[in-house]
C-alpha positions in Angstrom: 4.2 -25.0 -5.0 2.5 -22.2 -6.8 3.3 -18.9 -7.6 3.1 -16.7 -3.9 2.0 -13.3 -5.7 1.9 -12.0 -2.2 5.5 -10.6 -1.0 3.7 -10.7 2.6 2.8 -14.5 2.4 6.5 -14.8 0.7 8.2 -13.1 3.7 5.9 -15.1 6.5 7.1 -18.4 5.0 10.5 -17.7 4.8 10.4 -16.2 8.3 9.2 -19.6 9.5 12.0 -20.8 7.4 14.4 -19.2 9.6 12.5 -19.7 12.4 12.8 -23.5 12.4 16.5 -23.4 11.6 16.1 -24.6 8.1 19.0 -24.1 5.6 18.9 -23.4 1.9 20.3 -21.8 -0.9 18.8 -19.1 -3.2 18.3 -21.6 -5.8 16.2 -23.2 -3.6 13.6 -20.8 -2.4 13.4 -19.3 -6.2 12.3 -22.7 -7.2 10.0 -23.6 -4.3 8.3 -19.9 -4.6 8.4 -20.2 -7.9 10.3 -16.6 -8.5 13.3 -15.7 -9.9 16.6 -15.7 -8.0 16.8 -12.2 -7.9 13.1 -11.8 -6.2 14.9 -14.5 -3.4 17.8 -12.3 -3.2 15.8 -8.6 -2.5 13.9 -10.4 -0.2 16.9 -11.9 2.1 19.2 -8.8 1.5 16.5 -5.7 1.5 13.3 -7.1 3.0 14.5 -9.2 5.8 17.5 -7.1 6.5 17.2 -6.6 9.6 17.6 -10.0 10.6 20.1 -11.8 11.6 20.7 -14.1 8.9 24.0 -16.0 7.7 25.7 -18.0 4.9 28.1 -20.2 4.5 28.8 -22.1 1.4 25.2 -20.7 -0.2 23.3 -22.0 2.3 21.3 -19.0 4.2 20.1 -19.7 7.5 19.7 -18.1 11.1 22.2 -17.9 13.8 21.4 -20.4 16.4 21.1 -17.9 19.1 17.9 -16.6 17.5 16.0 -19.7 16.8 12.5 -19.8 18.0 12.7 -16.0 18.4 10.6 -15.2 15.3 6.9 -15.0 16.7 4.1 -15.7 15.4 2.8 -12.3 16.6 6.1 -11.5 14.7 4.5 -13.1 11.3 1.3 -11.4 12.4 2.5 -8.1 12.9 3.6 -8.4 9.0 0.6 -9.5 7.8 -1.3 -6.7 9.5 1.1 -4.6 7.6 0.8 -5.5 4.7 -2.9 -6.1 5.1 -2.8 -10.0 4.1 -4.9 -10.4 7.3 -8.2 -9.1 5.9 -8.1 -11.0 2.9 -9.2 -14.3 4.7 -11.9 -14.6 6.6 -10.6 -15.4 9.8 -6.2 -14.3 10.6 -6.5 -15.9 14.0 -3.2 -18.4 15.4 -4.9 -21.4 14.4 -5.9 -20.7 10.7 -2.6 -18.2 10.2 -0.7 -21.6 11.3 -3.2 -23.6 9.2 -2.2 -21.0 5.7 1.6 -21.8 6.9 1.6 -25.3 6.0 3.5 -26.0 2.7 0.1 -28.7 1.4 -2.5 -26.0 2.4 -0.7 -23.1 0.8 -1.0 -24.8 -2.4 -4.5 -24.2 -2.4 -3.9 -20.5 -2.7 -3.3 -17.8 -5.7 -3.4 -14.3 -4.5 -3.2 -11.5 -7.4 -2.7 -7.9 -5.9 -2.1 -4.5 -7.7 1.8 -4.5 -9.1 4.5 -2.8 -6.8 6.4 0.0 -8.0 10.3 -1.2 -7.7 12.4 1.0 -5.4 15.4 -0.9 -4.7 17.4 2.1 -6.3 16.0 3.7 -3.0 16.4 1.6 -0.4 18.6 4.0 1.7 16.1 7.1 1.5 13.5 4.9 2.5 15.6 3.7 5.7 16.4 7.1 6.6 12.7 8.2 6.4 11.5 4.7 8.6 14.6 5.6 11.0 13.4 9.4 11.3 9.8 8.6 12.0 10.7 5.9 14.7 12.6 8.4 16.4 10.5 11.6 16.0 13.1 13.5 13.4 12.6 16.3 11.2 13.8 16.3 7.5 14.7 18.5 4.8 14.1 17.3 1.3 13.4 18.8 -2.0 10.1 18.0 -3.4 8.3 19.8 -6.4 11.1 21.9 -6.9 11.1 23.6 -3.3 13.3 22.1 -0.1 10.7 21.4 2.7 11.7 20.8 6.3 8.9 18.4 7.5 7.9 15.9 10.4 7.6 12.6 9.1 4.6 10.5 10.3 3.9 7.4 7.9 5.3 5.5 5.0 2.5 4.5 3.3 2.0 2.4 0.4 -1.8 3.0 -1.3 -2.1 0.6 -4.8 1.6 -0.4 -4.9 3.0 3.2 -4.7 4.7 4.6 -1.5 4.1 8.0 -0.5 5.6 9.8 2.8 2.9 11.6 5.3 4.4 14.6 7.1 3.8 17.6 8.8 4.7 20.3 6.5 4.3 24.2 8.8 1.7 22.4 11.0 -0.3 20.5 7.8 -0.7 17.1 7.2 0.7 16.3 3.6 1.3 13.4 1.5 4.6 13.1 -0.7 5.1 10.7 -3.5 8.2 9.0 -1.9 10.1 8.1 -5.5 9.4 12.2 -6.5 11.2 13.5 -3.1 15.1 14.2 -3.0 18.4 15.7 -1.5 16.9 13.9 1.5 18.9 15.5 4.8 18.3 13.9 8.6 18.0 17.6 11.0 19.7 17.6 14.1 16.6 18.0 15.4 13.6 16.4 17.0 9.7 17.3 17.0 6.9 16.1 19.6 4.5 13.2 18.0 0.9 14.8 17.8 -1.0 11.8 18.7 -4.4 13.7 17.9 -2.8 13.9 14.0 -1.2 10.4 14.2 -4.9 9.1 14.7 -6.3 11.1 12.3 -3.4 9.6 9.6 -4.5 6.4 10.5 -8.4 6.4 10.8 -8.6 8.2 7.6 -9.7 6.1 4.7 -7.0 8.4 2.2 -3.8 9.5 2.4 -4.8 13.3 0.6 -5.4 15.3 3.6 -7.2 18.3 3.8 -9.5 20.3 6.3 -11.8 20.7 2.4 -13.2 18.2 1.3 -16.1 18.1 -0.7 -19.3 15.5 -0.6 -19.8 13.8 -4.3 -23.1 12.4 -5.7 -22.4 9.4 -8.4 -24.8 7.0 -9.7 -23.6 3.8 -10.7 -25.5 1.9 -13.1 -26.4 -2.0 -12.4 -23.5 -3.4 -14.3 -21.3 -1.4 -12.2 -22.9 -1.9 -8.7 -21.5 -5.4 -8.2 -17.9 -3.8 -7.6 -19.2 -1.1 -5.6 -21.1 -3.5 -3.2 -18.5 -5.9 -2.8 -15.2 -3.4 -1.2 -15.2 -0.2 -1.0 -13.8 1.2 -4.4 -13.1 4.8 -3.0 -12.2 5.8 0.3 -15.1 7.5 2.6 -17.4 5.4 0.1 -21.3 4.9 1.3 -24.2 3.7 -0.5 -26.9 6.0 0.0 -29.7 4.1 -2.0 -29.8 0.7 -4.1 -32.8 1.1 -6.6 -35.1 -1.7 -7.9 -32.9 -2.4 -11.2 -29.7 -3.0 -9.5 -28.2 0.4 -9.8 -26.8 2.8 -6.9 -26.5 5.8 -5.5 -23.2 6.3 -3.8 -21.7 9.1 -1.8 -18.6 10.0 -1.2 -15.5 12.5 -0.3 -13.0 14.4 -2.6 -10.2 16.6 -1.8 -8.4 16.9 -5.3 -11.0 16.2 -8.2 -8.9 13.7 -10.4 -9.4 11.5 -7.1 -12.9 11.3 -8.7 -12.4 12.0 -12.5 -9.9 9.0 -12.5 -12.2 6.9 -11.4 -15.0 8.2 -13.6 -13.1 8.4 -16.3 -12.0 4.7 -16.1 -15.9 2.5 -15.7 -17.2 5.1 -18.7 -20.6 4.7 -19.3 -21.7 3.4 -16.4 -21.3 5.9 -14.0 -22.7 9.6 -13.6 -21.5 12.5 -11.3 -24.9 13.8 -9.6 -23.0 16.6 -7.6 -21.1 18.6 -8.0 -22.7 19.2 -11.3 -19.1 21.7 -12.3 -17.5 18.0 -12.2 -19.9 16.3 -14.3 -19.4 19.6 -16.7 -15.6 19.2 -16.5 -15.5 15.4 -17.2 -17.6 15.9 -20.1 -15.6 18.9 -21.4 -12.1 16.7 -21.2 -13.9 14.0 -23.3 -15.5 16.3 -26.0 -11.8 17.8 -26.1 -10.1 14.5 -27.0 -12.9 13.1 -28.8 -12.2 16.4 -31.2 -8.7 15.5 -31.4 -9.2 12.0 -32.5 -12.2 13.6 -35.2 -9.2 15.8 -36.5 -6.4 13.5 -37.1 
């Protein structure tokens, strides 16, 4: 079987696994997945944790009580999650049973952006799932300054995790790995379900009540990326011109959201507006264009 670069298809697999009452060993599934024991090992002891799962004599398996139990809305729910579903073109029982079947998975390769690793972690990250579930504030230091905040989300953008709170009544988005001295309060808030949509409908996870239109045109070598996915969140293609090129429109809140971009398909994309971010992206590379000049 190939490489599974998915850990969503991984998981779904193994939960079906389970599901069946299969038994096997960590040896086994490294080989079969084509991993390394240790990837086998973070997924049965941190990932599927909150299973029931036992072993005896290296063999892993699920307690008989609980065959049959594992859903496929269960596998499902997981590939919603970790948003596996919208890279087919169709997630429905039939083809998601179809994918699960060990001849037709072989047909697959699936390369995604690299996870950050935050095993060393595990237990902040259960605290924060555990205090959102059950609508609990935490303290935690963050940027050098302790913060009492209402946790919302856990959400992973690009293979990082960030956590989006309340913060004094504003949405904001912490990088989970840069938070510490995490602290459960004894003390609960009310869910704002008119924010909670908001966190979710929103194409980013930077919110602010500021943000600010921007103007880029994106020359034809360029255009193929932006017409095939969205590159940037709130991205919309406000004119595609005879030679191929674009003219796309989209929202900022912090500028490097932007600049990164810019800065990484140099030359073939333009800020049109603001013109001050054009100015600033071409000041940055004048000033390290001099530094290289002067070494």
């Amino acid at each position: 079987m190939k490489k599974h670069d998915t850990i969503a298809t991984r998981l779904s697999l193994i939960l079906t696994k389970f599901n069946n009452g299969e038994k096997f060993t960590v040896d086994e599934l490294a080989k079969e997945f084509n991993v390394t024991k240790r990837t086998i090992q973070r997924d049965i002891n941190e990932r599927l944790s909150n299973i029931p799962i036992q072993k005896e004599k290296g063999l892993y398996f699920l307690e008989s009580h609980h065959l049959g139990k594992v859903s496929f809305d269960d596998i499902h729910n997981l590939a919603s999650l970790s948003g596996i579903d919208k890279m087919f073109p169709s997630f429905g029982k039939d083809f998601s049973s179809h994918l699960l079947e060990k001849n037709v998975t072989q047909a697959y390769l699936i390369k995604t952006h690299n996870f950050e690793n935050i095993s060393h972690k595990l237990g902040e990250f259960k605290i924060i799932e555990k205090a959102i579930l059950d609508s609990t504030m935490l303290e935690l230091l963050y940027a050098n300054k302790k913060r009492k905040v209402e946790p919302y989300k856990l959400a992973n953008v690009k293979g990082i995790w960030y956590v989006v709170a309340l913060q004094d009544g504003v949405v904001k988005t912490f990088t989970f790995t840069k938070l510490s001295q995490l602290k459960v309060l004894n003390k609960n808030f009310m869910l704002n379900i008119d924010i909670l949509q908001t966190i979710e409908d929103d194409e980013s996870i930077w919110f602010s009540n500021a943000k600010t239109e921007v103007i880029l045109k994106v020359d034809t070598f360029a255009s193929q990326f932006f017409k095939r996915r969205k590159v940037m969140a709130y991205q919309k293609i406000l004119e595609e011109y005879d030679n191929g090129s674009l003219l796309i429109s989209t929202q900022m809140t912090f500028e490097d959201e932007v600049l990164q971009l810019v800065r990484s398909m140099i030359p073939h994309i333009t800020i049109i507006s603001p013109i001050a971010l054009q100015e600033k992206l071409e000041s940055t590379l004048q000033s390290y264009l001099s530094k290289k000049t002067t070494k």
